[in-house]
C-alpha positions in Angstrom: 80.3 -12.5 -86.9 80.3 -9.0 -85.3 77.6 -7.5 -82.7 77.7 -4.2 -81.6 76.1 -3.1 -77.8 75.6 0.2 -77.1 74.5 0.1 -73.3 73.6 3.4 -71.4 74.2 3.7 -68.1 73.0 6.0 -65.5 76.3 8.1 -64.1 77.6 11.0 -66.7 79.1 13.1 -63.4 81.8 10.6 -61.6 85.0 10.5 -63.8 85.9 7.4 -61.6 83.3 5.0 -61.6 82.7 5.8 -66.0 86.3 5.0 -66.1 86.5 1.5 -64.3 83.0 0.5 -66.2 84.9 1.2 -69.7 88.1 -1.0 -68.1 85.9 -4.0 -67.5 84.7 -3.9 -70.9 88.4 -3.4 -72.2 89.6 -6.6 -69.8 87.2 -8.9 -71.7 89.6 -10.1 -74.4 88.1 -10.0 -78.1 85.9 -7.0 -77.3 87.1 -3.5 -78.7 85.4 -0.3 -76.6 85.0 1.7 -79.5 83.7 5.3 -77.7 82.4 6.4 -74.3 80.6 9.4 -74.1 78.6 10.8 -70.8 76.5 14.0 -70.0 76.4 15.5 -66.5 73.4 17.4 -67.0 71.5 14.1 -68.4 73.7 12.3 -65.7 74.1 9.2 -68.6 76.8 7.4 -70.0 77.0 5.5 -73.2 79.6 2.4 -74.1 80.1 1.5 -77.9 81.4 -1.5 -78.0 81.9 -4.7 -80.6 83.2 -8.2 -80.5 82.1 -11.9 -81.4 78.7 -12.8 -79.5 80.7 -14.9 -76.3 82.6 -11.5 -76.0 80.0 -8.9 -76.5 77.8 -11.0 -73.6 80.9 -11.5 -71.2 81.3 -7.4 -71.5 77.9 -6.7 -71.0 77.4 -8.7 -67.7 80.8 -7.2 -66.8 79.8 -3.8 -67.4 76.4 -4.5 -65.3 78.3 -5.6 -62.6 80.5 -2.7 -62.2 77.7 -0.3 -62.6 75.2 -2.2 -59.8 78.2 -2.2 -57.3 78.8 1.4 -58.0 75.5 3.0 -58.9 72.6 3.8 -56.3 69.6 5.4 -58.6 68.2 6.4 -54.8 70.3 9.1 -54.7 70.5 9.8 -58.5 69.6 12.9 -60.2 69.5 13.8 -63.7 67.1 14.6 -66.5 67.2 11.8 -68.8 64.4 9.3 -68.0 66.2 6.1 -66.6 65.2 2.6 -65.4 68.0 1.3 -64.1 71.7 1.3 -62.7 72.1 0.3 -66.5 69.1 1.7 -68.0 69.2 0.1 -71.3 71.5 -2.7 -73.1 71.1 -2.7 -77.1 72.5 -6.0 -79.1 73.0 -4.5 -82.9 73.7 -6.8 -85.8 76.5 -5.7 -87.9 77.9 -7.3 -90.6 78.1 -11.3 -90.5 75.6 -11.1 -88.1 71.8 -11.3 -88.1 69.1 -10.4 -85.9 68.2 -13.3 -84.6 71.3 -13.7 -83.0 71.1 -10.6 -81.5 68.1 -11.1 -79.9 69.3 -15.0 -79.0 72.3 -12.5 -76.9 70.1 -10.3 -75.8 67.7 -13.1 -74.3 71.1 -14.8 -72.7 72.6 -11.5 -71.0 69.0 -11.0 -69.8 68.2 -14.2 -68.2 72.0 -14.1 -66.7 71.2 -10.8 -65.0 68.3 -12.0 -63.7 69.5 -14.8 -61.7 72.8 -13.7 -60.8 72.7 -10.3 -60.2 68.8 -10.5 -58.7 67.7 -7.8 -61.4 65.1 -7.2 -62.6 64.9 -7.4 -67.0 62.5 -6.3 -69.7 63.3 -7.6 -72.8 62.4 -4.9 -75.7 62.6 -4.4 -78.9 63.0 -7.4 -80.9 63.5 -9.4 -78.6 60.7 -8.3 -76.5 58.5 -11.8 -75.6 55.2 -9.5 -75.3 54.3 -7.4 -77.7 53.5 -4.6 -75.5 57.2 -4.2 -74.6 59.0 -3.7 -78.4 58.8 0.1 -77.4 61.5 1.4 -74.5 59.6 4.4 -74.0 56.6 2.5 -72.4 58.7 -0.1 -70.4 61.2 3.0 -69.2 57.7 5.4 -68.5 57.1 6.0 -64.4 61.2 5.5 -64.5 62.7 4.2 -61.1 60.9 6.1 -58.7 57.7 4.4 -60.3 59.0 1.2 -60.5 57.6 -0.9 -57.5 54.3 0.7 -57.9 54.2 -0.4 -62.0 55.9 -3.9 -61.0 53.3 -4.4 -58.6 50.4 -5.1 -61.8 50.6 -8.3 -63.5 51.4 -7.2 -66.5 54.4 -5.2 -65.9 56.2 -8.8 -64.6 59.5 -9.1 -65.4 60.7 -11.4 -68.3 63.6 -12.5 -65.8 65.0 -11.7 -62.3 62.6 -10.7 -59.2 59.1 -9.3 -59.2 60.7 -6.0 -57.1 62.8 -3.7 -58.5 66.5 -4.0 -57.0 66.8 -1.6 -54.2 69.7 0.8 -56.0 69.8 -0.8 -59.4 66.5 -1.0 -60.3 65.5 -2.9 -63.7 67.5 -3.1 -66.8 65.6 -3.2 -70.8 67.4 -5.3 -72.4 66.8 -5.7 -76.1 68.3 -5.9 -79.9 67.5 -3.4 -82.7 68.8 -1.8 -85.6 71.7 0.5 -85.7 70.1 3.9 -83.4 71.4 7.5 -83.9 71.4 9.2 -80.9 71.5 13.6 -81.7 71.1 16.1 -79.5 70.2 19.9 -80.8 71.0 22.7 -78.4 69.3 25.9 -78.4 70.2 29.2 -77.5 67.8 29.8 -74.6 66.8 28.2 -71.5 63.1 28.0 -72.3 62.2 24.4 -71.1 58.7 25.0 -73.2 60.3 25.7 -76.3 62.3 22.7 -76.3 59.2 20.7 -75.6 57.2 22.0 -78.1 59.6 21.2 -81.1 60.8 17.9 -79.9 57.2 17.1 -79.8 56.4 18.4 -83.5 59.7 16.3 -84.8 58.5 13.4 -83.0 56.8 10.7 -84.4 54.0 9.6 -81.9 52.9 13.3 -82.6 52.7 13.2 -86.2 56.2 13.9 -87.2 59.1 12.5 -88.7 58.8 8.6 -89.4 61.1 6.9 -86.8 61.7 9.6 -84.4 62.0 10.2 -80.7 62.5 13.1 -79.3 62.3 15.1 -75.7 63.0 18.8 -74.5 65.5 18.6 -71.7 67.0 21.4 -69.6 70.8 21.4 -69.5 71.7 23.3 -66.2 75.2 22.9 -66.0 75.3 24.7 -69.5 72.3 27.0 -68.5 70.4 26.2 -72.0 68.0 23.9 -73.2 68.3 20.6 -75.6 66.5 18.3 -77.7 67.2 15.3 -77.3 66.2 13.3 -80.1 66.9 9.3 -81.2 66.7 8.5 -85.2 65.4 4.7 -84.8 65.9 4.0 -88.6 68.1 6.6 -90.1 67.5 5.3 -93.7 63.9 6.4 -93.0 64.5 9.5 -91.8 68.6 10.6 -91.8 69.4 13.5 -89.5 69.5 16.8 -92.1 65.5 16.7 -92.7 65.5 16.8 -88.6 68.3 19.7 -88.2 66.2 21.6 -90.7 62.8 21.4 -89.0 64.3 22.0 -85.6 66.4 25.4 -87.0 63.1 26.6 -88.7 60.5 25.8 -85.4 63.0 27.5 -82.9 63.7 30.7 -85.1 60.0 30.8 -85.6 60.5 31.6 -81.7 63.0 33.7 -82.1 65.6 31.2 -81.1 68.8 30.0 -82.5 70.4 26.4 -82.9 74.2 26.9 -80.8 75.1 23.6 -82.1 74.3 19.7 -82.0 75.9 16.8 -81.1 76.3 13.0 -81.5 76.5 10.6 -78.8 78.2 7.7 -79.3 79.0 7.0 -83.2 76.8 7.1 -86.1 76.4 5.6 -89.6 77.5 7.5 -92.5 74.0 7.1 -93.8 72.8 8.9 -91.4 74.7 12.4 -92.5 73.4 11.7 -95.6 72.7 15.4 -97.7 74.6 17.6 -95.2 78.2 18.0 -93.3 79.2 18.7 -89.8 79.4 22.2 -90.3 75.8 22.6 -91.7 74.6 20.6 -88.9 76.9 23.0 -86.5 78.2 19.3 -84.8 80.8 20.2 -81.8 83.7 18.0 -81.4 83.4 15.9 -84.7 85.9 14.0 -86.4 85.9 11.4 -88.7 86.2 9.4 -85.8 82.8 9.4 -84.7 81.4 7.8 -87.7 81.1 3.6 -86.8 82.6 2.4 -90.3 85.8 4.7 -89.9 86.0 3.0 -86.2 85.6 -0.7 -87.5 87.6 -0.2 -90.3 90.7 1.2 -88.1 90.3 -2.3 -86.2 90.1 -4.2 -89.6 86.4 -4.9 -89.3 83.9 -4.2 -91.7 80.2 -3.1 -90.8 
């Protein structure tokens, strides 16, 4: 039984404190780290990692308890919405395991944060307990500096911990869904409008793709402009159908794609119809896809 947890955490800028996160995950014997990849500009980092469901739940709270002793969101800065310390903490069923045990996880890491670490937790996804919590977007929207003010209404009580936000770790979502491909398209400009108005005609909330997200961030340290895009089910909508709208919108401005990028790994479904190159994808190997990962530590998605 194998359950993959992808949690993103709110640091992408200190080399140190991403580095002693990714060694408590490492210490927690039966649990592989598969990737680590952060962002300074977004100021976010994101942990692949699989094991058995006792590991995957020790690393978790492990890797929440590094990042709340070392993270203070009251002097953060970034341009990635974010809730928390650890913003978000994804259970994924892979194979031998279902759902339903990734959401039983998911409801045990939750209710351990709560209590031990005085946290605050959304559940989402499926294993949100109220119905208007299955989407992250609406549980992450007024983000931390929001927080005490949205807490404050009865309906935005936790599912566990306190009924105030932790004073520099904020709140956590804590949830299980199906595999997530997180893709990033830079453009050649730094027109934060532009950006904007693609990711919101890719976007599915606006009448776009099926089962996409997507946002128009700046990118200061690089002086350009991204979109920032998550495929929620790639076998509704892989990521070449995406590329191609994107390159067509922005060149309809008069601006170019420079290139894209994964985060994390993805799902060779998901590249389904195209290649690296097509998709212009910086610092891709065969690596980055998840079955070439598991298969390298004799497990099987």
């Amino acid at each position: 039984m194998l359950i993959e947890c992808v949690p993103n955490v709110s640091e992408g800028r200190r080399a140190q404190v991403i580095d002693a996160l990714a060694d408590r995950v490492r210490a927690v014997p039966g649990v592989s780290l598969l990737d680590c990849s952060s962002d300074p500009s977004h100021n976010r980092s994101v942990f692949t990692f699989v094991g058995a469901p006792d590991g995957v739940r020790e690393a978790a709270l492990a890797l929440v308890e590094a990042a709340i002793e070392r993270i203070d969101l009251r002097t953060h800065q970034g341009q990635h919405p974010r809730l928390g310390a650890v913003d978000v903490v994804p259970f994924v069923p892979l194979d031998g395991s279902t759902m339903a045990e990734c959401v039983a996880v998911a409801r045990e890491v939750g209710s351990a944060v709560g209590w031990r670490f005085h946290v605050p937790v959304y559940l989402y996804g499926e294993a949100a307990a109220v119905a208007t919590r299955r989407n992250l977007e609406d549980i992450r929207r007024g983000q931390f500096e929001g927080l005490a003010a949205k807490m404050a209404l009865p309906e935005w009580a936790p599912d566990f911990g306190p009924r105030a936000p932790h004073t520099t770790a904020g709140a956590v979502a804590i949830g299980a869904r199906l595999p997530l491909v997180a893709y990033n398209i830079n453009l050649a400009t730094d027109r934060i409008d532009i950006a904007k108005e693609i990711a919101r005609s890719i976007r599915a909330s606006s009448g776009g793709f099926p089962c996409v997200k997507a946002l128009g961030l700046a990118l200061p340290h690089l002086g350009i402009v991204q979109v920032s895009i998550n495929l929620t089910d790639y076998t509704m909508t892989p990521i070449w159908p995406v590329f191609e709208r994107v390159r067509t919108d922005a060149a309809r401005r008069g601006v170019s794609i420079l290139d894209s990028e994964v985060i994390g790994l993805v799902p060779a479904g998901a590249l389904a119809g195209t290649t690296p190159e097509a998709l212009k994808l910086k610092d891709f190997t065969a690596a980055r896809i998840l079955e070439n990962r598991l298969a390298r530590l004799n497990f099987e998605v």
